[in-house]
N, C-alpha and C positions, 0 to 999 in steps of 0.2 A: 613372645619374644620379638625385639625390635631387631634387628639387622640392617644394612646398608648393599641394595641390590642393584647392578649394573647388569645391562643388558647391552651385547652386542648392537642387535638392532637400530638402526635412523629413526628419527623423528621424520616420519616422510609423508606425501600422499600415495594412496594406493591409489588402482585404479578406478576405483571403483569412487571415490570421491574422499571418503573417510580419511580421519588422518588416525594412522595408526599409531598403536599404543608403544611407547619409548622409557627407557631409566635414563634418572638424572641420578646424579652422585650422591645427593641429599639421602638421606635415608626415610624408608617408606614401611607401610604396614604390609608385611606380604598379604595376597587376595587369601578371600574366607571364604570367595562365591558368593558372600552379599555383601559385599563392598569394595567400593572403587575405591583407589587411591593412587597421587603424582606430584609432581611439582608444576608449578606455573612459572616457566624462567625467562629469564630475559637475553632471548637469543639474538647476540651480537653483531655475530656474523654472517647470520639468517640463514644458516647450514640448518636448520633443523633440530637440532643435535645440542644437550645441554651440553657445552664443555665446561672447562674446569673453569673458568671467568662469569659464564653463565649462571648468575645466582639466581637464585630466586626471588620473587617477587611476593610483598605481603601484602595482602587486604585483598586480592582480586577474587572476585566472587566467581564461582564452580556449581554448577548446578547437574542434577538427574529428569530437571522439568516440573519437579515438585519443591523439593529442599534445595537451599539457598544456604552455601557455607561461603567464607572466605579464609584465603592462604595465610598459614600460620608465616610468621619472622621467616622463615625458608623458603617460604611458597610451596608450601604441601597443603593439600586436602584430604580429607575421608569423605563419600556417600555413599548410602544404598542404594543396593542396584537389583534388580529384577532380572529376568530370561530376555526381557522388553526395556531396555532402556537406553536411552543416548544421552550420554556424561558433553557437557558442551562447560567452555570458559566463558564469561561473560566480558566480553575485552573492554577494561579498561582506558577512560582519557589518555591521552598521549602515546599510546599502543598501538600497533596494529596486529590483526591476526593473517597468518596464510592466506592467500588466496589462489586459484587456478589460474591459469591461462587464461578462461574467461571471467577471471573477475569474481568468480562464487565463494566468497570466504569458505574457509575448511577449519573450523574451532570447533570441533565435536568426534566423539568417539560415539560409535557405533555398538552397542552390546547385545547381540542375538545370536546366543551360541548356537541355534537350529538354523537362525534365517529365518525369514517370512513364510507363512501357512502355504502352503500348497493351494490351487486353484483359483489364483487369482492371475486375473487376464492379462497384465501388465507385469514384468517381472519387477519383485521386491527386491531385500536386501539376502544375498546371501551369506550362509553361515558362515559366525565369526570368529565360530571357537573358541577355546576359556577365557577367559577374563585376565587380558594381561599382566603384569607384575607390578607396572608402575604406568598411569596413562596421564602422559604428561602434554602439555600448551606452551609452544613454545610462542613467545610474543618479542617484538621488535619496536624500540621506540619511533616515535613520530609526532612532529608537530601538528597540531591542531589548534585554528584558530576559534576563538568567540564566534563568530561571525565566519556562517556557511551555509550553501545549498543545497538540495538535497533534491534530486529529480523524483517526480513521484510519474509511476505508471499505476492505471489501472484496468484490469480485464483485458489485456491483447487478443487473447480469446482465439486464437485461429483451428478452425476445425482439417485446415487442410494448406499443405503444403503452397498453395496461390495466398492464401491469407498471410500467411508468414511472408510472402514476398510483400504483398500488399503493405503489412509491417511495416518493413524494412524499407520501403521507398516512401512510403506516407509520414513514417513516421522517426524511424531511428538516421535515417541519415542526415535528419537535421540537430539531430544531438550530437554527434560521434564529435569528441574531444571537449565538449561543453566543460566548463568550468564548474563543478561540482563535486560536492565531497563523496558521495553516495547517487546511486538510487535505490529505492523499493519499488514490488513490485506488488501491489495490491491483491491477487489473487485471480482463479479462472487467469491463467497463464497462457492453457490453451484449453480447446474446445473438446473434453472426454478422451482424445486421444493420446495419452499420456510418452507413446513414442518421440509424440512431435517438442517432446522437454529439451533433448539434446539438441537439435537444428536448432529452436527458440532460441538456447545458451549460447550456440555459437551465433546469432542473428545480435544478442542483445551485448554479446562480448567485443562487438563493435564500436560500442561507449565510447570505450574505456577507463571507468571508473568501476571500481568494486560495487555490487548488485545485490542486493538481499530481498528475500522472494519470501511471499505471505500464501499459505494455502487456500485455495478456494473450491465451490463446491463441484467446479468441473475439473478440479485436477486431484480426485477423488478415483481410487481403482474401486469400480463397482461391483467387480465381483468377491468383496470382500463379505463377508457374514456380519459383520459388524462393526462401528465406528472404530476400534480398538488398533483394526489393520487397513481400514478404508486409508491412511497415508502411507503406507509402507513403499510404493513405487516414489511420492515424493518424498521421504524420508533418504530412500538409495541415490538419492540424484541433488539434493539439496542439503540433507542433515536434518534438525529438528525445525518441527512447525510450530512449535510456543519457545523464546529464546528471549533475549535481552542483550542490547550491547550499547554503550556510552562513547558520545564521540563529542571532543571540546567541551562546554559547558551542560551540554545534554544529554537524556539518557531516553534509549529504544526501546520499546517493547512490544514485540510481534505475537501476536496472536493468532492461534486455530481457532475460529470459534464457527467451524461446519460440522455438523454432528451428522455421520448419518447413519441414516437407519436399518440397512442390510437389507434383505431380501424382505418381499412381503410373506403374508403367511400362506402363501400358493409355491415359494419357493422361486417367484420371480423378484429379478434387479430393475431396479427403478432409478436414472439418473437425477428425479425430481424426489428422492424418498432423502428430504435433510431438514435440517432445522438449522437454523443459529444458538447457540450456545456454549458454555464452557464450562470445564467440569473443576470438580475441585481441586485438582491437584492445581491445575491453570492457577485459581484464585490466590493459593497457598504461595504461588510462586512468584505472584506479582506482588502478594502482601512481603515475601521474603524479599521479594529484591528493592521494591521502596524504601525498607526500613534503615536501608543505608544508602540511599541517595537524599542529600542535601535538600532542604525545606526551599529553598531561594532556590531552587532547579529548575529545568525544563524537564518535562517528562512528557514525551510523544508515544501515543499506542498506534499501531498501525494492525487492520482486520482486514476482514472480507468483508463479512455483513456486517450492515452499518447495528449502531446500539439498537434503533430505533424500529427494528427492520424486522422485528416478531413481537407481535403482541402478547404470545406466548405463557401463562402465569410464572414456568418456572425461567423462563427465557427472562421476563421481568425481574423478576427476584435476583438472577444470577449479575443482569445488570447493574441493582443496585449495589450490588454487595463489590462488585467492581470500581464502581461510582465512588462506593466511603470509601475504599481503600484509598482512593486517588484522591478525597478529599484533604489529605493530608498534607498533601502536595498544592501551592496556591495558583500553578503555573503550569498548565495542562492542554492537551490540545488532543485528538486522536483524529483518523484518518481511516475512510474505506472506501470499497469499491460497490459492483454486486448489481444496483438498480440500473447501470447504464442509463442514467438522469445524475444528474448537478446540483447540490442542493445542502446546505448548510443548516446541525440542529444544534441547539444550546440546551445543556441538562441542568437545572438546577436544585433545591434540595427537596421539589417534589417527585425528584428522578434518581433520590439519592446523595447526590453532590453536593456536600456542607462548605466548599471553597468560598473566599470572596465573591467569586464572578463565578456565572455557568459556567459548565465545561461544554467547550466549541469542539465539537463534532465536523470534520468535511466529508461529503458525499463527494470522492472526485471522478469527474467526467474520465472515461475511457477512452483509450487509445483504439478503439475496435468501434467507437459511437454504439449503430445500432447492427450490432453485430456484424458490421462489415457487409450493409444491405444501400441499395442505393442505386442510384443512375449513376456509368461510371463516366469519369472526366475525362480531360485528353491526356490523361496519361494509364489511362486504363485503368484507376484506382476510384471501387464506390465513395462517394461522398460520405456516406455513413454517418449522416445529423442525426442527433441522440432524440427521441421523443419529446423532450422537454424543450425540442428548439437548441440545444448547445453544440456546435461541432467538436465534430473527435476531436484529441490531443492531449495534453499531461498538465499536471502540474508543476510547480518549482518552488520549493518550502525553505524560505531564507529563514535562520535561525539566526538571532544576533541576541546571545547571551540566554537569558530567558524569556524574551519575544521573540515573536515569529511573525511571519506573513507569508501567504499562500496568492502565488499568479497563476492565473491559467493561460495554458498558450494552446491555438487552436492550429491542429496539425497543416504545416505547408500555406501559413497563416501570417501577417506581419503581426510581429509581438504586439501594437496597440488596438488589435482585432479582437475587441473587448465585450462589443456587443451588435446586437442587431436594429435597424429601425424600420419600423413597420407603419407606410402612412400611404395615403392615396398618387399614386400620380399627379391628377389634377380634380380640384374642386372647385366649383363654385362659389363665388366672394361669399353668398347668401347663405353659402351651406356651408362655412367653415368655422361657425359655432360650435356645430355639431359634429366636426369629421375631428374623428380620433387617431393620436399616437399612440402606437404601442413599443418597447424599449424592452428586447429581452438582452439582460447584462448577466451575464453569463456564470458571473463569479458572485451576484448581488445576492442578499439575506436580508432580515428584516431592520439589521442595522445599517445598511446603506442608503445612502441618499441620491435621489435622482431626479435631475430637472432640466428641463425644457425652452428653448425661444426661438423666435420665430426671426431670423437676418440677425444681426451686431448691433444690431441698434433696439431689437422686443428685449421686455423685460422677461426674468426666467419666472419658470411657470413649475411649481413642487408638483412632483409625478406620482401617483399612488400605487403601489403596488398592488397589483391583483393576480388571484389563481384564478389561470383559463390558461387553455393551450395557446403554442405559438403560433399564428395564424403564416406565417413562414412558413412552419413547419408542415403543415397541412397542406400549403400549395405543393410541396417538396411530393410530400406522398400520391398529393393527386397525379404528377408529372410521370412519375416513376412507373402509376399503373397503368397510364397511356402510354407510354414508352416501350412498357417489356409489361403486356397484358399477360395473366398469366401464370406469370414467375413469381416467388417469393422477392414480398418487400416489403416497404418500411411499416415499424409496427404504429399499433395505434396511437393517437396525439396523444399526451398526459398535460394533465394541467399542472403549466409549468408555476416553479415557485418562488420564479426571477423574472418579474415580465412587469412592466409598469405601465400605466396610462394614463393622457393627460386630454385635453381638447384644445384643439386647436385657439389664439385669441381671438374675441367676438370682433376685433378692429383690425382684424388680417386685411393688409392694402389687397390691390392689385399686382402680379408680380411674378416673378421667381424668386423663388427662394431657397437657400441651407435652413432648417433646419439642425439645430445645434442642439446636441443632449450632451449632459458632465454625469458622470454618476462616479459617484466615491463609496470605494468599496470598505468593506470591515476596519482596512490598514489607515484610513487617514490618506492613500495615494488615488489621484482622482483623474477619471479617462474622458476623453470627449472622441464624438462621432456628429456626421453630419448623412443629412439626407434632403436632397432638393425634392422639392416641390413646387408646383406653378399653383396662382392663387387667379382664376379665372371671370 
């Protein structure tokens, strides 16, 4: 029997982050203990709170993390729900959802009438007792343009209280008030210490712009027994770690894809026992939530580990079956963190992906480089160059409609600090056949162009792309270990897979010289740098 149930209670936050469960006027299916049900309304006055003007909204899609419904003409929903479940809205264009103080969206209901297993190191979610009457989303409209930014972090990574300051002066307070619609935050948040979640929050509440956060394999509570409850501290401090939400012409889609492994069979935690992958309920949920986003869309995934980043058989497989899903879609793009290296892959349909065009994968360079390792500068903060030759710092993902393009900006950096040149001092007229440029472009992939002359007056000279490390980067390391013999530093070169070289021309005058390199990146937008050298 159908009824119409009101409940005293607000649509509020608790403190604990969740938004609790609320009646709107609409009528609803009382609970059965396996099924959720609410309205999605359009809260006015942004009280929280359906009142009698606050109608409901139809078509907004409601999920459990697996099934994917949308709001009846009323804006009610039905899902099943488990002992384990988080009921989230998936907010609609022109919407917005809740957010805290610091900017953390709050569009999910929390369902663990026990709370989280006992002995795990990191406190979870505590019990949330029965399953509300009615758990409703309340949304408020909002303009959203075509055309927006969207700040990307990946890995801040701090193990300890200095690194978070480190953060903070390296990195965030050259954003705070930036022009953006959003950030994400790719994943490895922080460094295994899952306390240091709240100081990050208020560190990165700093922005301020609304913040949406990707689980990663160090913000994993490891004394969990299995992948099932390995999220449950970031479940209590964030909400769900696979979700979806649509902003202007595009649409999000955040992905867990850290698997790990619990104990080994001695009974000890390992913070290196994970995999990358995704399970199926993930797949089911991104097949359900595609299937009503528009073919002429955008659709962004944002991970931790990159696609490519386990060779894995059933890691592969899981990929591809992600890949068709998305092929569906002609306008794709995804985004991770994880290798602290730089580097750009294109999937095409022998990866799965049936699209026009591969699907563009970015590896984005980290806010933390190479774990926040390094000789420090005069402001006391390590340099932290990433293996591959890239300095730390973020990305900024301009959407305009269904294109995109991806900047990197290098932390404490002038915005056209694009790349590096790597050439002799001084050489010999005789020897300047032979003496090589090297050009590591920071943002470049196999579809960039990059070329070389020697003064305003040399003809440019096409630069070929090669994997070898950055020979920068190597001096970097050398310096470090004569500096602070010893100590923990930077790790080993990797052969980088943005680095170009050319040879000097065989008709190099006598002289000083610039030096001039353009490289044009994926977007068609094309950067120049110079580097003098004397021709002896």
């Amino acid at each position: 029997m159908r009824k119409s149930i009101r409940l005293a209670t607000r649509c509020a936050l608790a403190s604990t982050g969740l938004l609790l469960g609320c009646a709107g006027s609409s009528p609803v299916t009382p609970p059965d203990g396996t099924h959720a049900s609410g309205v999605v309304f359009h809260d006015r006055n942004g009280n929280g709170v359906q009142d009698r003007f606050d109608f409901g909204i139809a078509g907004v899609g409601v999920s459990n993390g697996r099934d994917v419904v949308r709001t009846d003409r009323h804006g009610r929903y039905r899902l099943p729900v488990s002992d384990d479940t988080i009921v989230f809205v998936i907010k609609p264009s022109g919407f917005a959802v809740p957010v805290d103080d610091l900017g953390i969206p709050r569009f999910y209901y929390i369902h663990k009438p026990a709370g989280s297993p006992d002995g795990l190191f990191f406190p979870g979610v505590e019990p949330t007792g029965p399953l509300p009457a009615s758990i409703d989303f309340p949304l408020r409209r909002r303009a959203e343009s075509d055309a927006f930014d969207v700040l990307l972090f990946a890995d801040s990574q701090p193990y300890t209280q200095e690194q978070l300051d480190w953060l903070a002066h390296d990195v965030i307070e050259e954003v705070i008030g930036i022009d953006a619609a959003f950030g994400i935050s790719l994943g490895d948040l922080v460094g295994d210490d899952l306390a240091l979640f709240e100081p990050l929050n208020r560190t990165m509440g700093l922005v301020g712009i609304p913040w949406h956060f990707v689980l990663g394999n160090h913000d994993l509570n490891y004394r969990a027994q299995s992948d099932v409850y390995a999220d449950e501290t970031f479940e209590r401090v964030y909400g769900p770690a696979t979700y979806a939400f649509d902003y202007g012409p595009a649409h999000f889609i955040v992905l867990d894809d850290v698997v790990y492994g619990g104990a080994d069979a001695t009974g000890e935690f390992s913070i290196r026992n994970y995999t990358g992958g995704l399970t199926p309920d993930q797949l089911r949920f991104v097949e359900g939530y595609l299937a009503d986003v528009p073919r002429d869309e955008l659709v962004v995934l944002a991970m931790h580990i990159p696609l490519e980043g386990n060779s894995d058989s059933l890691r592969v497989a899981q990929n591809r079956e992600l890949l068709a899903a998305l092929s569906t879609h002609p306008h794709t793009f995804s985004i991770a963190g994880h290798t602290h290296t730089q580097h750009q892959e294109f999937f095409g349909a022998d990866a799965g992906f049936e699209g026009p065009e591969p699907h563009h994968q970015l590896v984005q360079g980290t806010t933390s480089g190479s774990w926040w390792l390094g000789e420090r500068d005069e402001l006391d903060i390590p340099h932290a160059t990433m293996r591959d030759g890239t300095p730390n710092g973020y990305g900024i993902l301009h959407v305009d409609g269904s294109s995109f393009a991806v900047r990197y900006k290098a932390a404490r950096r002038p915005a056209n600090y694009q790349m590096h040149i790597f050439a002799p001092e001084a050489v010999a007229r005789a020897d300047a056949p032979e003496a090589e440029v090297l050009v590591n472009f920071f943002s470049g992939s196999e579809r960039s162009r990059v070329e070389m002359r020697l003064g305003p007056a040399g003809a440019w000279i096409p630069m070929e792309q090669v994997e070898r490390p950055d020979p920068y980067f190597i001096l970097l390391k050398r310096r470090d270990l004569e500096a602070n013999p010893g100590t923990p530093t930077l790790p080993v070169a990797d052969p980088s897979r943005h680095v170009w070289s050319a040879l000097l021309p065989p008709d190099a005058p006598l002289g000083t010289f610039a030096i001039e390199v353009r490289a044009t990146d994926d977007y068609g937008t094309t950067f120049v740098a110079h580097r003098v050298i004397r021709i002896e």
